[in-house]
Residue, then its C-alpha position, 0 to 999 in steps of 0.5 A: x500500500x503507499x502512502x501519501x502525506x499531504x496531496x501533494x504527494x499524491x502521483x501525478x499519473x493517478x487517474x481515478x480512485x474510489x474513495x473512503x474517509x474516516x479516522x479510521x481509529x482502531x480500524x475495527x469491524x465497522x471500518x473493515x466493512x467499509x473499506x472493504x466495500x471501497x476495496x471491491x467497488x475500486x476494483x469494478x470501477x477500474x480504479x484506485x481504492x483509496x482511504x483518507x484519513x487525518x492524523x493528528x486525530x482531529x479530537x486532539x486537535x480541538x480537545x485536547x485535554x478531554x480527547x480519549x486515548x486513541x487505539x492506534x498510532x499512526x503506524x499501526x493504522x495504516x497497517x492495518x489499512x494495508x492488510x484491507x487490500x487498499x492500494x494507497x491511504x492519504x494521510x490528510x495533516x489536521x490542523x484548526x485551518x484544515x477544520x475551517x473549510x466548509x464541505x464542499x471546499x473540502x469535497x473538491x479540492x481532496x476528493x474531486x481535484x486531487x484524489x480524482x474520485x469516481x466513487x466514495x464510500x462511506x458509513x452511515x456516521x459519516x461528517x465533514x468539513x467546517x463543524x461537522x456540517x457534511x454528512x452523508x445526504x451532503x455528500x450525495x448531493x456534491x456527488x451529483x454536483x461533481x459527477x460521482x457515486x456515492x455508496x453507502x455501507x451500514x457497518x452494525x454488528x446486526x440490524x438494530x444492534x450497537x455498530x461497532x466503534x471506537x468507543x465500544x473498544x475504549x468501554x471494554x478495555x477499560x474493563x479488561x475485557x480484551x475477548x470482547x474487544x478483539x470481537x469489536x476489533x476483529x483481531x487482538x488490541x494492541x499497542x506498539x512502542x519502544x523497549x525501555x530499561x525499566x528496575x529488571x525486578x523480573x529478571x531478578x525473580x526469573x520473569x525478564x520483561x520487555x517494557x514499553x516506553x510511555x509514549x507507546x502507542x494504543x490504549x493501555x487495557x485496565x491494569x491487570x495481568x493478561x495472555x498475548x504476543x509480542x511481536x517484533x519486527x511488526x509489519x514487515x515480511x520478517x514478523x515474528x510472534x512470541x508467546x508472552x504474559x503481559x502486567x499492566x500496572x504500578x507493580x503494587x507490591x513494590x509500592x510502585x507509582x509508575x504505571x507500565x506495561x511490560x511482556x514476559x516472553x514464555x520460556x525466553x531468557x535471552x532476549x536483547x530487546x532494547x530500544x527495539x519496537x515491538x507489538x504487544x498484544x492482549x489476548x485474554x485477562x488472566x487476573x485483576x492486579x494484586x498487591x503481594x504480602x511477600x515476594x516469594x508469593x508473588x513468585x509463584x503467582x507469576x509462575x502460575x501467571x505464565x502457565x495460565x498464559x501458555x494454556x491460553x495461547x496454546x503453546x506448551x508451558x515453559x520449564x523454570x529458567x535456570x541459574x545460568x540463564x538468569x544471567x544471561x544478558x537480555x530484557 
């Protein structure tokens, strides 16, 4: 999939496009439909399937300190896109002059001048230009004024049910119901950042972590300890997944203030993973947070923790590290 920052890099041999638009955070089963549906309407029509979102996420721009933590960075976003057959995403920059134009000057200028639609796709929520004003009737009536389709996808779970959103996921996340939110999402929530040096306290009780800078990306699930993957190398032909029991926490039992998130890799003693970017994703809870009376209880908890974890993932249980790999240099 290519990608294109601002229109001015969009090629100058593009000749048509079909066209879907949204933010695209999450890139749920809701946003799934739709692109899809450009994906196969590009393909009747001859044309370049196209999605145009917005980064940064126009909430942060206009409400900032009550905007809610996005699902997805950037990056994850467009791959995301590109595992929906698109040929190429527009990444719009979003700025308070972007947000003044008004629909139609927003609809020719990217839609009919730049992008060269012959079709647009779009769910039933859709809003653009200046405060919203565009919705889907909006865009049907420029269609005709500009000479292109305008289809409409309803992307509910069910007629009459919730449509899946980004804001269904935020709700179950921040109830650690990660099951559920996979179910909304269409594959596992996940969060993507840089591995950092944190206290190494698990590697001193024999569970070494990868932990993840703060500024990683993706909403971080209620604290808890969960099953998952994590991934290295994410996005590219050399992906490799590993089986990992996941903390999300303040790690109470060392009166911990710092919230984090870090990733025991099942069975992996010799893991360099620092400053390296990796995938962390959440597949089941297996606990709530517990604060520990001691440290040899909260050993055989994390024991029990990466057993849980193996069953869950269905991968075989790991044995207990020995001395020697203890010692052995890595996260």
């Amino acid at each position: 999939m290519q990608r294109w920052d601002g229109i001015e890099a969009i090629p100058a041999s593009l000749q048509a496009t079909v066209v879907t638009i949204g933010n695209f955070d999450g890139v749920h089963r809701g946003h799934a439909a739709v692109v899809d549906a450009a994906v196969r309407a590009a393909r009747s029509y001859e044309a370049t399937a196209v999605a145009l979102t917005f980064h940064p996420h126009p909430a942060h721009v206009h409400r900032r300190e009550s905007a809610p933590e996005l699902l997805t960075g950037l990056s994850d976003k467009l791959d995301l896109l590109a595992e929906q057959g698109l040929d190429a995403t527009l990444v719009a920059e979003y700025t308070l002059e972007f947000a003044q134009q008004d629909p139609e000057t927003f609809v020719r200028r990217y839609l009919v001048d730049a992008l060269k639609v012959r079709a647009v796709v779009v769910g039933a929520d859709v809003r653009f230009g200046r405060d919203n004003a565009g919705d889907r009737d909006t865009m049907a009536e420029l269609g005709l004024k500009y000479g292109f389709d305008v289809h409409l996808v309803h992307d509910a779970a069910d007629p009459g049910q919730r449509r899946w959103s980004s804001t269904w996921v935020r709700e179950l996340l921040a109830a650690g119901n990660v099951e559920a939110a996979a179910d909304v999402l269409g594959r596992p929530h996940r969060m993507r950042g840089e591995v950092v040096r944190g206290h190494a306290r698990g590697r001193d009780l024999g569970f070494p972590t990868a932990n993840l800078h703060t500024d990683a990306t993706g909403a971080v699930p209620a604290d808890g300890v969960y099953a998952g993957w994590l991934v290295r190398r994410p996005g590219t032909s050399g992906e490799h997944r590993l089986p990992a029991a996941i903390s999300v926490g303040t790690n109470p039992t060392f009166d911990g203030l710092l919230r984090q998130v870090e990733a025991h890799v099942l069975g992996r003693w010799d893991l360099d993973l620092y400053h390296e970017e990796v995938v962390v994703e959440f597949t089941h809870l297996l606990r709530p947070t517990i604060r520990f009376d001691d440290v040899d209880a909260l050993v055989r908890q994390m024991r029990q923790d990466v057993r849980d974890a193996a069953a869950r993932l269905g991968v075989p249980e790991p044995a207990d590290p020995t001395p020697e790999q203890l010692h052995t240099p890595g996260s």
